[in-house]
N, CA, C and O atoms as a CHARMM CRD file, in Angstrom:
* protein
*
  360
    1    1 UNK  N      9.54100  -1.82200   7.64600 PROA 1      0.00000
    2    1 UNK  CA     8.96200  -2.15300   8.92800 PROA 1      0.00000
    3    1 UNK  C      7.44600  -2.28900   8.75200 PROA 1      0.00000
    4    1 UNK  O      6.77300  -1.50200   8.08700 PROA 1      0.00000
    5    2 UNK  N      6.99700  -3.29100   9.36500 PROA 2      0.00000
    6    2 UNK  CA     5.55900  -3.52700   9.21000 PROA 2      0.00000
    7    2 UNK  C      4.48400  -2.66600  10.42300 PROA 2      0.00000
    8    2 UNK  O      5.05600  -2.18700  11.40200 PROA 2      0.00000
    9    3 UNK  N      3.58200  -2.57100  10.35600 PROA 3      0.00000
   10    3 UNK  CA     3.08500  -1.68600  11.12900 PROA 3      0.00000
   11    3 UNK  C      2.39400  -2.88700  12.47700 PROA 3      0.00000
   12    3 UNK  O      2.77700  -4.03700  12.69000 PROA 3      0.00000
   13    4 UNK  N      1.21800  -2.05700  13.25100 PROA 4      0.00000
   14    4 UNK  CA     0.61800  -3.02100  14.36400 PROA 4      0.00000
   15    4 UNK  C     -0.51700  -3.47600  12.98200 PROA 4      0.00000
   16    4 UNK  O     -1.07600  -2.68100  12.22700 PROA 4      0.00000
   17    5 UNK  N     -0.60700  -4.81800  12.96900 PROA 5      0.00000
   18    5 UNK  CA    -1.76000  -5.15900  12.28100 PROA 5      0.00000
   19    5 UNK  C     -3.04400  -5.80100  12.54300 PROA 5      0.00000
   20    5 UNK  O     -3.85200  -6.30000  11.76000 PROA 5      0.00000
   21    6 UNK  N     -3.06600  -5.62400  14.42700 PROA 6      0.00000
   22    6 UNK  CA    -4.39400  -6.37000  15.06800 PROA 6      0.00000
   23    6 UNK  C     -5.32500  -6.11800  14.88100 PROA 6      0.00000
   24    6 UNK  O     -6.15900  -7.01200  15.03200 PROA 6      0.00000
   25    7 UNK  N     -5.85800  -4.59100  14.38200 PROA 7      0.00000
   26    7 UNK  CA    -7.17600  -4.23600  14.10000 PROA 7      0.00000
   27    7 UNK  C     -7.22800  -4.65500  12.74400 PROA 7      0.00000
   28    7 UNK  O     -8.31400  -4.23300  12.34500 PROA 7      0.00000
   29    8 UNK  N     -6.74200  -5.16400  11.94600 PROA 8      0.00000
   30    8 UNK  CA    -7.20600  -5.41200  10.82400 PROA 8      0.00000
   31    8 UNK  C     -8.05600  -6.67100  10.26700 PROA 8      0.00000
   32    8 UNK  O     -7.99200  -7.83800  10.65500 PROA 8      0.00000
   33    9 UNK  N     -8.76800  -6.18600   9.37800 PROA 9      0.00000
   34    9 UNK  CA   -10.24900  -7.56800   9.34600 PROA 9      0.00000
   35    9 UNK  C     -9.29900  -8.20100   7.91700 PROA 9      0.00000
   36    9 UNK  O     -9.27600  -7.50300   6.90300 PROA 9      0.00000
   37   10 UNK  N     -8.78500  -9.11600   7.93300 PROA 10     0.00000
   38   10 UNK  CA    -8.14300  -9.27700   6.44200 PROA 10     0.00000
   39   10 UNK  C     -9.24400  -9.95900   5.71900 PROA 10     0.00000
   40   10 UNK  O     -8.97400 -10.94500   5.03400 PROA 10     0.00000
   41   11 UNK  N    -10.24000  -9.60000   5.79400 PROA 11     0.00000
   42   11 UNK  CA   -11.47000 -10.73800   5.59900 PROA 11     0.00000
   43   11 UNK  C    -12.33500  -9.49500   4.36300 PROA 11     0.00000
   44   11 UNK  O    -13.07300  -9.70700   3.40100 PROA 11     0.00000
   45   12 UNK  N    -11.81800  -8.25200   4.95700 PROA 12     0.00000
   46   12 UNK  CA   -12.13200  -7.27500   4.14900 PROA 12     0.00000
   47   12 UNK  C    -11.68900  -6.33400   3.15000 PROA 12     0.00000
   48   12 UNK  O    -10.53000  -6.57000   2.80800 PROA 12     0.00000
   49   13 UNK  N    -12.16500  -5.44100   2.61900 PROA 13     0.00000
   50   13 UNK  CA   -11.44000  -4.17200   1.58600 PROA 13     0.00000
   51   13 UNK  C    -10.49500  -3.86600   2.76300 PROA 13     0.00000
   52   13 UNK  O    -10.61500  -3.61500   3.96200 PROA 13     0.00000
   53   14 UNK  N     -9.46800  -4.00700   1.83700 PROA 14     0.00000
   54   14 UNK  CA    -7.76000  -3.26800   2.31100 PROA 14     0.00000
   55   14 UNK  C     -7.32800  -2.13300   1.78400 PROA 14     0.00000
   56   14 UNK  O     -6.95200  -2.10800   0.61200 PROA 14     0.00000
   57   15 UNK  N     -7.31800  -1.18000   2.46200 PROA 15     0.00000
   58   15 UNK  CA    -6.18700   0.39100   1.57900 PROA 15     0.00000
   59   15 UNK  C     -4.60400   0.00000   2.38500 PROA 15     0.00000
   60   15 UNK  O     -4.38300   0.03400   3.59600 PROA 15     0.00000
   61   16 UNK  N     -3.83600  -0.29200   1.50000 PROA 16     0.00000
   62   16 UNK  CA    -1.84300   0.27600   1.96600 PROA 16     0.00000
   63   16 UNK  C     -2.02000   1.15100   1.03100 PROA 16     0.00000
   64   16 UNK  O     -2.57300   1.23300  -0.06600 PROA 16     0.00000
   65   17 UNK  N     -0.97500   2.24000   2.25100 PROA 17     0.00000
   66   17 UNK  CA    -0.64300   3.44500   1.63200 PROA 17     0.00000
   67   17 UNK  C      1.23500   2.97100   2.23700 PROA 17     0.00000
   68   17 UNK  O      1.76200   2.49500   3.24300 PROA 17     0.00000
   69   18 UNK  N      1.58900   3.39900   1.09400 PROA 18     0.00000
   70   18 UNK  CA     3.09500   3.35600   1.89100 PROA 18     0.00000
   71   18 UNK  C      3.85400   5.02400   1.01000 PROA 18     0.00000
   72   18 UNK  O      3.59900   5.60200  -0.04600 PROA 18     0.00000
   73   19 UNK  N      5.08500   5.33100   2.42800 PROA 19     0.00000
   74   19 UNK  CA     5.66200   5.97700   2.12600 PROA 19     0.00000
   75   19 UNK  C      6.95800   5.14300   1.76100 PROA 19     0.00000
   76   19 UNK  O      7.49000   4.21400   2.36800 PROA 19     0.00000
   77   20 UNK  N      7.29000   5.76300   0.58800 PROA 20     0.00000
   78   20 UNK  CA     8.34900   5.44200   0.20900 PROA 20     0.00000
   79   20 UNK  C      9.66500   6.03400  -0.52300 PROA 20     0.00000
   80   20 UNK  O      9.67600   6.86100  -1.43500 PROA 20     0.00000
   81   21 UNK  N     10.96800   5.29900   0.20900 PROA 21     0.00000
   82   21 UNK  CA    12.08800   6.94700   0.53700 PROA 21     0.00000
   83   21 UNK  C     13.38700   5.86600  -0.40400 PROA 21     0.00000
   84   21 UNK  O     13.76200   4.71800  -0.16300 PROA 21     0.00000
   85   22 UNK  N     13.82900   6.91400  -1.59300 PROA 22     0.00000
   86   22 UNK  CA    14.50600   6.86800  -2.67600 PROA 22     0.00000
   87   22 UNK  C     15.93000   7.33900  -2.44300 PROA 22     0.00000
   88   22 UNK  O     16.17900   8.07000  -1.48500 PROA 22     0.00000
   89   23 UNK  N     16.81000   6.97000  -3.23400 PROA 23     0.00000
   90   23 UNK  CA    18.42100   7.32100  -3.32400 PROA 23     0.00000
   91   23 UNK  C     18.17000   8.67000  -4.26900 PROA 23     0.00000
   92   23 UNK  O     18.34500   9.86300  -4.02000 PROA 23     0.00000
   93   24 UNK  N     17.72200   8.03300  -5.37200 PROA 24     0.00000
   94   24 UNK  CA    17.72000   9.23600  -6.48500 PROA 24     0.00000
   95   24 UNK  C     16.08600   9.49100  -6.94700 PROA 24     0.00000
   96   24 UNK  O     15.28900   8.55300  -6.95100 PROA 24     0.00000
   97   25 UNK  N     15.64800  11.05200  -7.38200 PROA 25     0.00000
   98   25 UNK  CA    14.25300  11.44300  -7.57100 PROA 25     0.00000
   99   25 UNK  C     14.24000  10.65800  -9.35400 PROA 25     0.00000
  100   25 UNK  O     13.19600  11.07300  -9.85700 PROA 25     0.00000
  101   26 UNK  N     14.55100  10.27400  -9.79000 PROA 26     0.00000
  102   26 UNK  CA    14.79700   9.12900 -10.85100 PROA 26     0.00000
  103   26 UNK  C     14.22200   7.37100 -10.82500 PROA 26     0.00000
  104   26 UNK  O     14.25600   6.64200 -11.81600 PROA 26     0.00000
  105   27 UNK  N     13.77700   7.00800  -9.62300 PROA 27     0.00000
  106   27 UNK  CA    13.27700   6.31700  -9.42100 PROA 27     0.00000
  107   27 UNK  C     11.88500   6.15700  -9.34300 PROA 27     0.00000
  108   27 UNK  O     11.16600   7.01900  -8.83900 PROA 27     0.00000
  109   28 UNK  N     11.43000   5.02800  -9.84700 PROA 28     0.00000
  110   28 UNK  CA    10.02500   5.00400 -10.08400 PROA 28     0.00000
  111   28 UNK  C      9.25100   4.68900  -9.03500 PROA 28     0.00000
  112   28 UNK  O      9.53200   3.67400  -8.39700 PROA 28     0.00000
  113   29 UNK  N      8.15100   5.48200  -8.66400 PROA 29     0.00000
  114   29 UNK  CA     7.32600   4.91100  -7.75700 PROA 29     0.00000
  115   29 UNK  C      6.37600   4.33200  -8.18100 PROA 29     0.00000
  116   29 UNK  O      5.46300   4.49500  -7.37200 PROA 29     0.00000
  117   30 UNK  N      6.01400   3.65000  -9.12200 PROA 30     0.00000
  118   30 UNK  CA     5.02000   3.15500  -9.47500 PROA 30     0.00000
  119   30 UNK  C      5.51100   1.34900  -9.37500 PROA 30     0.00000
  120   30 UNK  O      4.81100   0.39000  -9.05000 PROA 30     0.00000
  121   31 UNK  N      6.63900   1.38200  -9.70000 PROA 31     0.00000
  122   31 UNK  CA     7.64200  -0.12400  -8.99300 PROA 31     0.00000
  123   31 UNK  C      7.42800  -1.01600  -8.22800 PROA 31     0.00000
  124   31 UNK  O      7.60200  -2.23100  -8.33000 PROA 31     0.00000
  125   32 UNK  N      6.84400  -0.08900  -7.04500 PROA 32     0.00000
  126   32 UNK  CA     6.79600  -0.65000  -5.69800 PROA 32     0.00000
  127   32 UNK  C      5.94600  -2.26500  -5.47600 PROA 32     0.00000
  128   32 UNK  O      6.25400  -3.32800  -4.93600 PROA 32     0.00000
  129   33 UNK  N      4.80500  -1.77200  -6.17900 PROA 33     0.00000
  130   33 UNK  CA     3.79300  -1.97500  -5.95400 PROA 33     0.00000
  131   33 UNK  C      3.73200  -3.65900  -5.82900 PROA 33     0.00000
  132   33 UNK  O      3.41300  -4.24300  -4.79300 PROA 33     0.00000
  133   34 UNK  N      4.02300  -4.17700  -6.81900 PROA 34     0.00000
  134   34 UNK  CA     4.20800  -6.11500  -7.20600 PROA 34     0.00000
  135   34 UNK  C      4.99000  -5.88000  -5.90000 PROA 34     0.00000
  136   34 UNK  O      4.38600  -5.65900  -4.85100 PROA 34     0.00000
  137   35 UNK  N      6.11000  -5.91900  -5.95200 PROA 35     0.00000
  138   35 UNK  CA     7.23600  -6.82900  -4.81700 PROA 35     0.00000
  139   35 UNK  C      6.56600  -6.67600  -3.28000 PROA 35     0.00000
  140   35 UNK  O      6.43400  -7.59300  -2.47000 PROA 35     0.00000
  141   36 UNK  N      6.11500  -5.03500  -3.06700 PROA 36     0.00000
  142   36 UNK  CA     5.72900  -4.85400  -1.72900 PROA 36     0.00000
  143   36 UNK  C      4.17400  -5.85000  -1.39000 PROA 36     0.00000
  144   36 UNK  O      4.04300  -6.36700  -0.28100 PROA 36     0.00000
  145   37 UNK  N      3.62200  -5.93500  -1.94000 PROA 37     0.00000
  146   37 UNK  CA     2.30400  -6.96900  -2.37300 PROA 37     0.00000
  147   37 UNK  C      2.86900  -7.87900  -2.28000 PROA 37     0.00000
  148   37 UNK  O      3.05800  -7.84900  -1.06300 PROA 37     0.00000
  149   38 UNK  N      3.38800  -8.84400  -2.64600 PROA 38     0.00000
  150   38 UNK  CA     4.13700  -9.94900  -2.43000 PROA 38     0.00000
  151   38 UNK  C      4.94700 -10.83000  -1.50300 PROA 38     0.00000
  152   38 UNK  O      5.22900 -12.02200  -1.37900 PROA 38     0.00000
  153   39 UNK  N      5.31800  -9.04600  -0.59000 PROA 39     0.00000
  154   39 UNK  CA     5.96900  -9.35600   0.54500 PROA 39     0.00000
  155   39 UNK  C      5.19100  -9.61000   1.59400 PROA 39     0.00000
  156   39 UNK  O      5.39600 -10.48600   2.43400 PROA 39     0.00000
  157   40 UNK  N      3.98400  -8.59200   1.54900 PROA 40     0.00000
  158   40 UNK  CA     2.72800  -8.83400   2.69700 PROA 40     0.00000
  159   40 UNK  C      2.56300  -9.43900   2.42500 PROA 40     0.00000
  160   40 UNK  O      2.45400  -9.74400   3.61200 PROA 40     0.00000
  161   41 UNK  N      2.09900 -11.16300   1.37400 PROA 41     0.00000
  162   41 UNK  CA     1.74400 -12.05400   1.29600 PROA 41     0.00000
  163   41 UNK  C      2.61400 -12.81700   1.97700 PROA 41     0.00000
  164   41 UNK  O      2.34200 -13.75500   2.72500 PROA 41     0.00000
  165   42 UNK  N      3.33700 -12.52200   1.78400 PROA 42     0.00000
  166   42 UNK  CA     4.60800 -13.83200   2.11900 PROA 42     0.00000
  167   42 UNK  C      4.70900 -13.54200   3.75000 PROA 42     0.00000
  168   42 UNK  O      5.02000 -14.59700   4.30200 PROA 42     0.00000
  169   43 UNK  N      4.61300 -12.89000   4.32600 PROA 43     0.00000
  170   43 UNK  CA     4.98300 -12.24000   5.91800 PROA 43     0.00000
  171   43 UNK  C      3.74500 -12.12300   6.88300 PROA 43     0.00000
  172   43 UNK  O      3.79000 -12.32100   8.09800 PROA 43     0.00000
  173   44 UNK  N      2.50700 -11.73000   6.07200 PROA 44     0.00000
  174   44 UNK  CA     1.49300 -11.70600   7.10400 PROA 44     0.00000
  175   44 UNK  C      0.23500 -13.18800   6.50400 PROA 44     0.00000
  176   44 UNK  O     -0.49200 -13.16400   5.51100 PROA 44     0.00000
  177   45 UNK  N      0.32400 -13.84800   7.10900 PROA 45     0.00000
  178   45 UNK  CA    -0.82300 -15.05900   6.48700 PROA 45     0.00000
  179   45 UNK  C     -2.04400 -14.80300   6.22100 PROA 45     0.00000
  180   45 UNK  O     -2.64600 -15.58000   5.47900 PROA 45     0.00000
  181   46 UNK  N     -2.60800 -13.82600   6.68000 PROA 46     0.00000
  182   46 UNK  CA    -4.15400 -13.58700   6.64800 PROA 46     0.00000
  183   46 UNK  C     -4.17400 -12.61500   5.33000 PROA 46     0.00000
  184   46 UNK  O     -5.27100 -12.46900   4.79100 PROA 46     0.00000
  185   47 UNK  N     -3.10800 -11.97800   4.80300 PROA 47     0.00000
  186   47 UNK  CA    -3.13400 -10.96700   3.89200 PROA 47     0.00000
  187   47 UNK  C     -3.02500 -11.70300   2.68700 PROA 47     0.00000
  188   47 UNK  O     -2.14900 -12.51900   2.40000 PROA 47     0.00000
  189   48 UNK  N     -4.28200 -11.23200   1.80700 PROA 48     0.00000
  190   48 UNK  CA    -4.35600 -11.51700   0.15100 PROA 48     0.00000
  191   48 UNK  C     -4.26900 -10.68600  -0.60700 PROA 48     0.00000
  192   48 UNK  O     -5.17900  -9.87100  -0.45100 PROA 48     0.00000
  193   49 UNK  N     -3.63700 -10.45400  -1.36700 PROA 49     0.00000
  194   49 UNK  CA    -4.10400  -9.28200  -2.19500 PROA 49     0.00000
  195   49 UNK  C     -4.81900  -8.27400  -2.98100 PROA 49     0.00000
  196   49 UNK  O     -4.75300  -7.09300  -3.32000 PROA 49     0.00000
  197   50 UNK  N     -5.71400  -9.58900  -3.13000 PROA 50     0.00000
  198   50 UNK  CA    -7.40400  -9.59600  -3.36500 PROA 50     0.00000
  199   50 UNK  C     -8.11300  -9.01300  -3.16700 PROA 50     0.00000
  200   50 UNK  O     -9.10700  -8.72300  -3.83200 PROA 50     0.00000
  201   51 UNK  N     -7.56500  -8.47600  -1.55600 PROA 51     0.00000
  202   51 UNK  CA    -8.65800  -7.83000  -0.73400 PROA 51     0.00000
  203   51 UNK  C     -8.08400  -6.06300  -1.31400 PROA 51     0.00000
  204   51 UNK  O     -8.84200  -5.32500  -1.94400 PROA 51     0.00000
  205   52 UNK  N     -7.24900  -5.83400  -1.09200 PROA 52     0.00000
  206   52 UNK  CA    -6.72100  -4.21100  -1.14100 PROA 52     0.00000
  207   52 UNK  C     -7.68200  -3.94300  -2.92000 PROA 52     0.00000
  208   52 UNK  O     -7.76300  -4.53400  -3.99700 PROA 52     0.00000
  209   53 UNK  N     -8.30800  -2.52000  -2.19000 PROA 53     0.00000
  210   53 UNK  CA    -9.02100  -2.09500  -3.15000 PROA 53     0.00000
  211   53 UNK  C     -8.61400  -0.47400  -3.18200 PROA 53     0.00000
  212   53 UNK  O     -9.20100   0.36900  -3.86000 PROA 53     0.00000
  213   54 UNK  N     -7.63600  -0.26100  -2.41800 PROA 54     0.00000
  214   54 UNK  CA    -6.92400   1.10100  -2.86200 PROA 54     0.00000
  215   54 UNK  C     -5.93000   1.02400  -2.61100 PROA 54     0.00000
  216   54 UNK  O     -5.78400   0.25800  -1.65900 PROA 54     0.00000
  217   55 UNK  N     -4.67500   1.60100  -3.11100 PROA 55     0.00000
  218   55 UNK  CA    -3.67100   1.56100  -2.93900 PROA 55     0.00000
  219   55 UNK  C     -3.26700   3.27900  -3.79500 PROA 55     0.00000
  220   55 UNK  O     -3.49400   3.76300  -4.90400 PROA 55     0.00000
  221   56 UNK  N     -2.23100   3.96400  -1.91100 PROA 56     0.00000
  222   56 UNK  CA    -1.20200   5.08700  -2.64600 PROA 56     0.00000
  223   56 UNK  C     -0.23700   5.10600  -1.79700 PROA 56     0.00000
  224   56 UNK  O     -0.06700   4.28400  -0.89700 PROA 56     0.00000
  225   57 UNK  N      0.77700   6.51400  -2.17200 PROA 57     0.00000
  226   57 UNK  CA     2.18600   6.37700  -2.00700 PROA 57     0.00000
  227   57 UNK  C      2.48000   7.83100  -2.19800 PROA 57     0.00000
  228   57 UNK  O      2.04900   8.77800  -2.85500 PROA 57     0.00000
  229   58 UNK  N      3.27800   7.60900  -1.44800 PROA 58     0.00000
  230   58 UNK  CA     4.25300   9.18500  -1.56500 PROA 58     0.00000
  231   58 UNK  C      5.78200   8.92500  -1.43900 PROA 58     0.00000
  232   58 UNK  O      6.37000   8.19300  -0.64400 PROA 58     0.00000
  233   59 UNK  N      6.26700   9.70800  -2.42100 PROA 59     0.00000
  234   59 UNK  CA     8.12800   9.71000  -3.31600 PROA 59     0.00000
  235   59 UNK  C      8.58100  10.73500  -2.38700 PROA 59     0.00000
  236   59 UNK  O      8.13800  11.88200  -2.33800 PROA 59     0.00000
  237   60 UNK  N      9.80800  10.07100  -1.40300 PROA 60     0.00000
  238   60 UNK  CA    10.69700  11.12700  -0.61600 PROA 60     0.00000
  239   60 UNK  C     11.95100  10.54600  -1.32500 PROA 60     0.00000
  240   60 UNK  O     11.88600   9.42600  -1.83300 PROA 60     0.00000
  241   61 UNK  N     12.88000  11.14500  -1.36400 PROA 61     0.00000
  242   61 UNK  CA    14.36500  11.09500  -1.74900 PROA 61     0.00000
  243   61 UNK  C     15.39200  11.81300  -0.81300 PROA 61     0.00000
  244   61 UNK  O     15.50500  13.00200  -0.51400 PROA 61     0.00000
  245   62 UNK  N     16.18800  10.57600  -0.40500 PROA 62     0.00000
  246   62 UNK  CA    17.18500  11.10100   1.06300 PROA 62     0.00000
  247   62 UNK  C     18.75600  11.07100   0.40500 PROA 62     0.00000
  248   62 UNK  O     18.63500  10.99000  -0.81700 PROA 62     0.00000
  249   63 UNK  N     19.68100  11.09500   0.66300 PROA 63     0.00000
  250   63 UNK  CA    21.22700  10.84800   0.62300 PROA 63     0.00000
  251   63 UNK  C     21.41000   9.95300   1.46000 PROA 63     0.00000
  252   63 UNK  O     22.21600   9.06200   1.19200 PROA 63     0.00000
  253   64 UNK  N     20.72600   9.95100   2.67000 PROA 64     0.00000
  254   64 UNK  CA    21.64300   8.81400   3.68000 PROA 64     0.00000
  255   64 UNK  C     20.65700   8.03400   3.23700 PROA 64     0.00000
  256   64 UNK  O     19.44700   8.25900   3.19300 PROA 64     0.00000
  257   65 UNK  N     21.57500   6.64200   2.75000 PROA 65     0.00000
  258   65 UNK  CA    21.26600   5.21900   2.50400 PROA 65     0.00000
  259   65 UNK  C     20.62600   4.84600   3.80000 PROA 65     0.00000
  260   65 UNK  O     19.45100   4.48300   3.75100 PROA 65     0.00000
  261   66 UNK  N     21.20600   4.88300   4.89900 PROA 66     0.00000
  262   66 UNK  CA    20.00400   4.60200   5.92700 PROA 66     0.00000
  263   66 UNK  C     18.71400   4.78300   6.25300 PROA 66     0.00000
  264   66 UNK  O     17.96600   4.30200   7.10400 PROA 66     0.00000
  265   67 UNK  N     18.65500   5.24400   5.75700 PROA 67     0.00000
  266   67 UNK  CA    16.48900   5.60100   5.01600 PROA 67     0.00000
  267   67 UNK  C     15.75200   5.61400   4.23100 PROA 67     0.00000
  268   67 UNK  O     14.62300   6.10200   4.29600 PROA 67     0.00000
  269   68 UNK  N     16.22200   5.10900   3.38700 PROA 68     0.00000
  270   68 UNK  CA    16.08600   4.28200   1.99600 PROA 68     0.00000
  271   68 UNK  C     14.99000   3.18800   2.56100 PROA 68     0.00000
  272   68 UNK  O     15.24200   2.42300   3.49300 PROA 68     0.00000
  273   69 UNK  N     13.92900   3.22300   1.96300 PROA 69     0.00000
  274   69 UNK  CA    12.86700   2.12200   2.41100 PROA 69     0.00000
  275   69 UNK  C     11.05800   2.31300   2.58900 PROA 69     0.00000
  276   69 UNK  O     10.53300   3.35000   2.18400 PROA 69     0.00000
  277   70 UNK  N     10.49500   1.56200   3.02100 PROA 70     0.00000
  278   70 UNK  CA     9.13400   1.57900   3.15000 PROA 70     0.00000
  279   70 UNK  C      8.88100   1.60200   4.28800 PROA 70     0.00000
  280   70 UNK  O      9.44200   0.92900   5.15200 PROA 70     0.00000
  281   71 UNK  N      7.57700   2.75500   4.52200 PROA 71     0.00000
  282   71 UNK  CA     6.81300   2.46000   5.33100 PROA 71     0.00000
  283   71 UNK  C      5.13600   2.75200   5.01600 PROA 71     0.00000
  284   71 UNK  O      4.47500   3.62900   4.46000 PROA 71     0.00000
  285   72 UNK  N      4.90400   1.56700   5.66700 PROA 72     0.00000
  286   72 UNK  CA     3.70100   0.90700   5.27700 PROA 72     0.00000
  287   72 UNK  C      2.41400   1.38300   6.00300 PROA 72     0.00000
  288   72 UNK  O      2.66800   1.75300   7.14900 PROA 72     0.00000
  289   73 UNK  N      1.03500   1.48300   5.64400 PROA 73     0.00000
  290   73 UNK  CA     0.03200   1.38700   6.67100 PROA 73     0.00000
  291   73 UNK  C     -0.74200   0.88400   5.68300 PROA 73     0.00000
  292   73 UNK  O     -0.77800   0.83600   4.45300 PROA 73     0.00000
  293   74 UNK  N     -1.36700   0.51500   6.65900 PROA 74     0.00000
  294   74 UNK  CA    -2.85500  -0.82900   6.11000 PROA 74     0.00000
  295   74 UNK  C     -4.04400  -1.03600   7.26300 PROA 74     0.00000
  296   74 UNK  O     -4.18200  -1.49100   8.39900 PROA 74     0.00000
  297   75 UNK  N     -4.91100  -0.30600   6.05400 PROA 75     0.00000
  298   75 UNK  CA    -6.05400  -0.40700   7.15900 PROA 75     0.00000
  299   75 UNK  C     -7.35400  -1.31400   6.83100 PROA 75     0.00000
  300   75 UNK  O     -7.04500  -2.40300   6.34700 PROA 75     0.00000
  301   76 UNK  N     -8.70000  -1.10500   6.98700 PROA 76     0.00000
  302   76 UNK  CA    -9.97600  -1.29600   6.12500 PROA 76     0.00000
  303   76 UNK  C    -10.23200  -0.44800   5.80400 PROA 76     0.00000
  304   76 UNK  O     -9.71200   0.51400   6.36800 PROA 76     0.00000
  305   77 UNK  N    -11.04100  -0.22900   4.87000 PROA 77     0.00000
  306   77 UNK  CA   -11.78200   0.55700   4.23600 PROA 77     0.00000
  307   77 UNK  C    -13.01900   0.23300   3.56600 PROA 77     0.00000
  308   77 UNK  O    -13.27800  -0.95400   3.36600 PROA 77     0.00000
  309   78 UNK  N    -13.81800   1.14000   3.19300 PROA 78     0.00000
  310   78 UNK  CA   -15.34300   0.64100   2.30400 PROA 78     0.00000
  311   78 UNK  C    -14.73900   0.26500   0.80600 PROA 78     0.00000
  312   78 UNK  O    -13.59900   0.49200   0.39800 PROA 78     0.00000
  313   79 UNK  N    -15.43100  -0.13900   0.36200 PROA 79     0.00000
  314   79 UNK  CA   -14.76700  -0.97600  -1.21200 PROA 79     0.00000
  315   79 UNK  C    -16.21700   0.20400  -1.72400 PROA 79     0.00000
  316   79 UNK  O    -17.40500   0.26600  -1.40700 PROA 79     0.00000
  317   80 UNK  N    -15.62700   0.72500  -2.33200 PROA 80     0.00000
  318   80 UNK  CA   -16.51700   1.64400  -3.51500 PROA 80     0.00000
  319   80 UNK  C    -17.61900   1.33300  -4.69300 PROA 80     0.00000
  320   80 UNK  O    -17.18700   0.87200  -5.75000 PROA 80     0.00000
  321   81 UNK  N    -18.60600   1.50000  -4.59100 PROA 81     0.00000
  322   81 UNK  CA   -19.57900   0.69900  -5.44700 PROA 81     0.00000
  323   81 UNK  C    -19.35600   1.08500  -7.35200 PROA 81     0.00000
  324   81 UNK  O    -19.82700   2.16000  -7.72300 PROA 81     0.00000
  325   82 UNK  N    -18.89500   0.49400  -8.05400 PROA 82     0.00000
  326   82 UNK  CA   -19.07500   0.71300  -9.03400 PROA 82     0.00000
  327   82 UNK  C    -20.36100   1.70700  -9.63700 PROA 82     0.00000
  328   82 UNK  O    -20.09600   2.87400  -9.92300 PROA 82     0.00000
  329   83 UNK  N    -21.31800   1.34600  -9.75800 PROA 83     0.00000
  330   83 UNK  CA   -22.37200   1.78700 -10.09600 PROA 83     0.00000
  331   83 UNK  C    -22.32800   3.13700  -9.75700 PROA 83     0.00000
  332   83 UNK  O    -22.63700   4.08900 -10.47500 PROA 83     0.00000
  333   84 UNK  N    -21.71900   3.15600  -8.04000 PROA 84     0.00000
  334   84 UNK  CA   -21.69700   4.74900  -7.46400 PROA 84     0.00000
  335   84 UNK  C    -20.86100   5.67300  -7.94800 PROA 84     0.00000
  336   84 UNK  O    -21.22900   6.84000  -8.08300 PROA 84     0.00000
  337   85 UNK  N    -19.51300   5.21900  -8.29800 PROA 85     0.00000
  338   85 UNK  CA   -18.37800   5.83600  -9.16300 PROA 85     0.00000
  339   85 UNK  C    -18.83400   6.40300 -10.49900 PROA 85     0.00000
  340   85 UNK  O    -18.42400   7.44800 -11.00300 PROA 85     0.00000
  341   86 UNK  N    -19.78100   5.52800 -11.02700 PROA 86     0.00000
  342   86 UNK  CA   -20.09600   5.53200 -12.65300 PROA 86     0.00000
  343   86 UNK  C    -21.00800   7.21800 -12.65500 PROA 86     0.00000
  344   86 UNK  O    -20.94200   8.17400 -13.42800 PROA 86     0.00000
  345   87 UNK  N    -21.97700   6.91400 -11.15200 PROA 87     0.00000
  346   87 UNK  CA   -22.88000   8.10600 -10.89100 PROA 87     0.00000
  347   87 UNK  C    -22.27800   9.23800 -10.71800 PROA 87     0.00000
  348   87 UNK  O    -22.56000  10.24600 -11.36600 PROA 87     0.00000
  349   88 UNK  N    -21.23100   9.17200  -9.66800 PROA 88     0.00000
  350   88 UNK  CA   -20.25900  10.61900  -9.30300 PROA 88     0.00000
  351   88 UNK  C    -19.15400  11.09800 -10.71800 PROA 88     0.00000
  352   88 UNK  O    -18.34200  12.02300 -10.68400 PROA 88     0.00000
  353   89 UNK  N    -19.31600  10.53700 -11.43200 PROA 89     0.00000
  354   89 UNK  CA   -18.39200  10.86700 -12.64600 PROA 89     0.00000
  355   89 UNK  C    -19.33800  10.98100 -13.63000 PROA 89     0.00000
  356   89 UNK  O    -18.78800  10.78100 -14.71300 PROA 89     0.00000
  357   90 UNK  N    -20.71200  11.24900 -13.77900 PROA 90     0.00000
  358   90 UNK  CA   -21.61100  11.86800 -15.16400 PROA 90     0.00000
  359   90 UNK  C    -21.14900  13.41400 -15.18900 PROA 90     0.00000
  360   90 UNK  O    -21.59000  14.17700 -16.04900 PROA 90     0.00000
């Protein structure tokens, strides 16, 4: 399910965070990432991928197949200055 996406500037730095809910704790969450990217391209027009400059996730694992799936949020965010990263990590 996609979330409300009117406040979003797609013009800018993007964070998706999605939760995402597994059959078995054997499954990779690191997977996600291409297809669900791909899909916001394909579904929302203003969304590039280009723009998302963070991306995380959190691994739930259910039994009922009926909850098996993503959920998504996508917001703006500040895009992080290199230079500043390089500084906070001496």
């Amino acid at each position: 399910m996609l979330p409300d996406l009117t406040s979003i500037d797609f013009s800018k730095p993007i964070n998706v965070h999605a939760d995402v809910i597994f059959r078995r704790r054997s499954s990779d969450l690191d997977n996600i990432w291409k297809p669900l990217l791909d899909m916001l391209q394909r579904h929302i027009p203003s969304f590039n991928d280009n723009k998302v400059v963070r991306m995380s996730a959190n691994k739930f694992v259910t039994k009922d197949d009926d909850e098996v799936g993503y959920y998504i949020q996508i917001y703006n965010c500040e895009e992080r200055d290199y230079a500043q990263f390089q500084e906070d990590h001496k």
